[in-house]
C-alpha positions in Angstrom: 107.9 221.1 147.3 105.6 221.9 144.7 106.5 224.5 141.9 102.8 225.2 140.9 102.0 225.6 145.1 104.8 227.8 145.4 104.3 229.8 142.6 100.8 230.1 143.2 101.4 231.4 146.7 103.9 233.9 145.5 101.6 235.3 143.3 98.9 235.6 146.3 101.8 237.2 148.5 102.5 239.2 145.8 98.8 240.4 145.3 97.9 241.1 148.6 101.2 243.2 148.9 100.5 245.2 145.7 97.0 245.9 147.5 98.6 247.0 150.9 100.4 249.3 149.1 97.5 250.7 146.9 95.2 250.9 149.9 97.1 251.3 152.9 98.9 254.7 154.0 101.9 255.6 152.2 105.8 255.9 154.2 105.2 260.0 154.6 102.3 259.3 156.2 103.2 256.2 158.6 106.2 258.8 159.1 104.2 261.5 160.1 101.7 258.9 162.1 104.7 257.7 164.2 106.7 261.1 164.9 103.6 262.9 165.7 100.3 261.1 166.7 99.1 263.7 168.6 99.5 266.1 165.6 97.8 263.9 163.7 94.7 263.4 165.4 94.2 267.1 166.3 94.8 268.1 162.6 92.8 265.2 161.0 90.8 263.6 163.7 91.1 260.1 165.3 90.2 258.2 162.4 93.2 259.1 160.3 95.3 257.8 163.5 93.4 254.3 163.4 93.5 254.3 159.6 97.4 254.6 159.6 98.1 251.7 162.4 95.7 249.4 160.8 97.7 249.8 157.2 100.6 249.5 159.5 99.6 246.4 161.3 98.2 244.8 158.3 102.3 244.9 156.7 103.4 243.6 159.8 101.1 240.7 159.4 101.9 240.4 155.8 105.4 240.6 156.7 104.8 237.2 159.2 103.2 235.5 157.0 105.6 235.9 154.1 108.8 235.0 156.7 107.2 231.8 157.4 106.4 230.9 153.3 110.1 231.7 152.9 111.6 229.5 156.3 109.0 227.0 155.2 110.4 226.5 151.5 113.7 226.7 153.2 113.5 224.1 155.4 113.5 221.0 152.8 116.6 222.5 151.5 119.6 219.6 152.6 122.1 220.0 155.4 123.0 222.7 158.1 120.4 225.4 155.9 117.8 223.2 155.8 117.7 222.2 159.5 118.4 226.2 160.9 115.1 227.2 158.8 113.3 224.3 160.3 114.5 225.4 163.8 114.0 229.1 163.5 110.5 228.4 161.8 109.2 226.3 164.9 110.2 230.0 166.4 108.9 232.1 164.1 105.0 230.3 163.1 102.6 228.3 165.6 102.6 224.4 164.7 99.0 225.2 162.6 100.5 228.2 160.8 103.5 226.0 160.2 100.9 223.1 158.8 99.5 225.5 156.7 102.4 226.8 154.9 103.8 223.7 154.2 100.5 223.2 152.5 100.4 226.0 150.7 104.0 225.7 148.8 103.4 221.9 148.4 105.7 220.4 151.4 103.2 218.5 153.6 101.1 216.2 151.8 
C-alpha cells in the first residue's frame, strides 16, 4: 500500500466531508426532517424536504465510500484481520468499486 495514495485519499475523504458538513443540513434539521416531514413541507415548502434527504443521502454515500477505503487498506493487513476485511469488503463494495479503491490507496497496481 502506498503512503502518498493513502494519504492523498484521506485528505480527499476528508475534504469532501468538511464540505458535506458546510453545505449540507445540519443534525437539528435532519432531526426535524425525519420526526416531522410533513411539518416540514407545510412550514417551508417541498424543497426544504428534498434539500434535507439529498444532504442526507450524500453522507450515506460518503459514508460507503469511506467503509470500503478503510476494509480496502485493511485487507493487506496479515492473518485472520487481513482475510475478514477482504471477505466483508467483497460484501460491502461491487468488484469495480473494490478495483478502484485499491487504486486509490496504492494496493492494486
Amino acid at each position: 500500500m502506498s503512503t502518498r495514495r493513502w494519504a492523498a485519499t484521506s485528505a480527499v475523504m476528508g475534504l469532501v466531508a468538511w464540505a458535506l458538513a458546510q453545505l449540507g443540513p445540519d443534525r437539528a434539521e435532519l432531526g426535524r426532517a425525519l420526526g416531522d416531514p410533513q411539518g416540514l413541507v407545510d412550514s417551508t415548502g417541498a424543497d426544504a424536504l428534498v434539500v434535507v434527504a439529498v444532504g442526507a443521502l450524500a453522507w450515506l454515500c460518503w459514508a460507503w465510500g469511506a467503509l470500503g477505503l478503510l476494509l480496502t487498506a485493511a485487507s493487506t493487513a496479515p492473518g485472520w484481520a487481513g482475510r475478514l476485511s477482504a471477505v466483508l469488503l467483497a460484501g460491502v463494495l461491487p468488484a469495480g468499486a473494490r478495483r478502484a479503491a485499491a487504486v486509490a490507496v496504492g494496493v492494486g497496481l
